[in-house]
Backbone as numpy.savetxt, mean C-alpha at the origin, in Angstrom:
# Nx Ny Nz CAx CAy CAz Cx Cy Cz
-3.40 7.16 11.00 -2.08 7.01 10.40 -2.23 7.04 8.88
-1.20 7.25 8.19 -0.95 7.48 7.04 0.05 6.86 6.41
-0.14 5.36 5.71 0.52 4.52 4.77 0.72 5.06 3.62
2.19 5.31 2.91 2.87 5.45 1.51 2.12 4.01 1.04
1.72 4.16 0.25 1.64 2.49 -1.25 1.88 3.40 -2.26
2.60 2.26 -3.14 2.76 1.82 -4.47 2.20 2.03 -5.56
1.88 2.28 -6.30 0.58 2.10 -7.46 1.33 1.33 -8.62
1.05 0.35 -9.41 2.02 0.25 -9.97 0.28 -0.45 -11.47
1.25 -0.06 -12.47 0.03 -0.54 -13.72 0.67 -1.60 -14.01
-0.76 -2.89 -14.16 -0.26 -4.16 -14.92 -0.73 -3.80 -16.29
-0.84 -5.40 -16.98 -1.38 -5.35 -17.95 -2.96 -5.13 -18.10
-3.83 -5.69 -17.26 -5.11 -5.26 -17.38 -5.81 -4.93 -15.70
-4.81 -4.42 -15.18 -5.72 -3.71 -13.62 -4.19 -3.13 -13.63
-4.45 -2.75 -11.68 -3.05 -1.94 -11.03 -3.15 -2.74 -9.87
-1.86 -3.03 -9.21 -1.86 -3.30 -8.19 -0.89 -2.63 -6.87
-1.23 -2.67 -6.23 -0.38 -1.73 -5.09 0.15 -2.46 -3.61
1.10 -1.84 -2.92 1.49 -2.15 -2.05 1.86 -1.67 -1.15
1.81 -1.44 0.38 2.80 -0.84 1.14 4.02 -0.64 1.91
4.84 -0.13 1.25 5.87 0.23 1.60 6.69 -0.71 3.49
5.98 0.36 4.22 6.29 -0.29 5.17 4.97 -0.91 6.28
4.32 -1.77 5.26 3.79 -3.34 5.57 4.14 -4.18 4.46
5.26 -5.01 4.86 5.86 -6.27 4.21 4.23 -7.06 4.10
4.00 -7.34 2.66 2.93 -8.50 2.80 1.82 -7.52 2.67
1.69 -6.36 2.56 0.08 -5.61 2.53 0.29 -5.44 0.53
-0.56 -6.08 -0.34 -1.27 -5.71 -1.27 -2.69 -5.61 -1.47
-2.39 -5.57 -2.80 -4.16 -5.08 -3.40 -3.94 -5.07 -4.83
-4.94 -5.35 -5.62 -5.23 -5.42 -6.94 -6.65 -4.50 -7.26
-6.75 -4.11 -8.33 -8.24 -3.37 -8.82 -7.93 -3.06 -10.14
-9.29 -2.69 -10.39 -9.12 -2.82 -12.12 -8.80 -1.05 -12.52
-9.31 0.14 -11.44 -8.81 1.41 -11.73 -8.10 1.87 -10.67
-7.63 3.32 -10.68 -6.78 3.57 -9.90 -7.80 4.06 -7.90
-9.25 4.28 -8.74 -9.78 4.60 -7.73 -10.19 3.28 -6.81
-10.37 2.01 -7.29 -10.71 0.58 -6.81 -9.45 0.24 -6.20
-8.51 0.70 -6.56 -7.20 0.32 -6.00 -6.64 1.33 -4.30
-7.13 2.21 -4.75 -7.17 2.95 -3.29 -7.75 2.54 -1.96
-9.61 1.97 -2.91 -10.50 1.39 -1.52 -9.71 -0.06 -1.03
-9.30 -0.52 -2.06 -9.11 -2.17 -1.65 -7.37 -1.62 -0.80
-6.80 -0.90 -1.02 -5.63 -0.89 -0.50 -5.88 -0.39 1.22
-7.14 0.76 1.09 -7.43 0.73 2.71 -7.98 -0.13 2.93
-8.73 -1.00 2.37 -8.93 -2.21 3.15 -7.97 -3.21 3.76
-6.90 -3.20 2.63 -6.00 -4.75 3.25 -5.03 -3.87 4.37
-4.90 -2.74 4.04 -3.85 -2.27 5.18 -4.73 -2.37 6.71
-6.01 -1.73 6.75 -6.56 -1.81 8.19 -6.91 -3.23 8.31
-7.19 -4.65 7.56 -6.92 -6.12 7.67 -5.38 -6.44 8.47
-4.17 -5.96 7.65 -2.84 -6.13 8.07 -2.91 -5.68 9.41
-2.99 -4.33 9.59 -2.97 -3.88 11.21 -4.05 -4.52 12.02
-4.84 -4.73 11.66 -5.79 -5.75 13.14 -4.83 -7.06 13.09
-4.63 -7.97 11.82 -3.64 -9.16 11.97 -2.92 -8.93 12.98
-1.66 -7.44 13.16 -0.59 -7.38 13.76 -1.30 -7.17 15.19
-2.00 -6.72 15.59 -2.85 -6.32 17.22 -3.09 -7.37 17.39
-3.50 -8.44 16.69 -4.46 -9.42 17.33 -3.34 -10.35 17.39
-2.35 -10.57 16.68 -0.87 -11.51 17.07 0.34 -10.85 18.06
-0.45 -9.44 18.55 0.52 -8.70 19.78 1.57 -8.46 19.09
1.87 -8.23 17.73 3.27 -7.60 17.11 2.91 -5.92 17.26
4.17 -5.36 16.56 4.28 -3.92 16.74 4.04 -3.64 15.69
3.00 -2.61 15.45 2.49 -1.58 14.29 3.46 -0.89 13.68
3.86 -1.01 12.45 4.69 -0.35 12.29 4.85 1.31 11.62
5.17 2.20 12.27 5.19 3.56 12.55 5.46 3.94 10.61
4.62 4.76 9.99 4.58 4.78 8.76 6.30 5.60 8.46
6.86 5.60 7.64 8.34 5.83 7.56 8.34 6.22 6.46
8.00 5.47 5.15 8.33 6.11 4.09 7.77 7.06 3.33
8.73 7.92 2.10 7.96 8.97 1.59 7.93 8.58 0.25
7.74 9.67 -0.23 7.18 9.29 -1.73 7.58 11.22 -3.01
8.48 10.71 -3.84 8.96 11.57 -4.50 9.07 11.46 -5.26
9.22 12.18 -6.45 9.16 12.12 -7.90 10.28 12.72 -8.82
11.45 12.12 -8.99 12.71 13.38 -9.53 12.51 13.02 -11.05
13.02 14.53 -11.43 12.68 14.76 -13.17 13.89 14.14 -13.61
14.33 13.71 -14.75 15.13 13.22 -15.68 15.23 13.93 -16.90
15.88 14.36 -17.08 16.08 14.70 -18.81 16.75 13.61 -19.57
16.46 13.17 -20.51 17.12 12.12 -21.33 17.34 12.36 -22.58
């Protein structure tokens, strides 16, 4: 499966999230540390949800970029 996250820049790392796992983050100090740690907590989140017999939830969202002129 294939989770949409977040990327989002702090002040001194990035942290990310997924979309549709309420509760799945990650922090790292580059954008590439932020990728590994984000597959990590997401395949953490989905064993959580198997191992408490909830439903996986079917990846849904997308991810787009619209231009602005200002």
């Amino acid at each position: 499966m294939r989770y949409a996250i977040v990327i989002e820049k702090a002040e001194g790392n990035y942290s990310a999230y997924a979309p549709d796992l309420p509760g799945c983050v990650a922090t790292g100090a580059s954008i590439e540390e932020i990728g590994t740690h984000m597959q990590e907590a997401i395949a953490f989140h989905l064993e959580g949800l198997r191992e408490d017999g909830a439903i996986i939830p079917t990846p849904s969202s997308r991810v787009e970029y619209i231009e602005v002129t200002v």
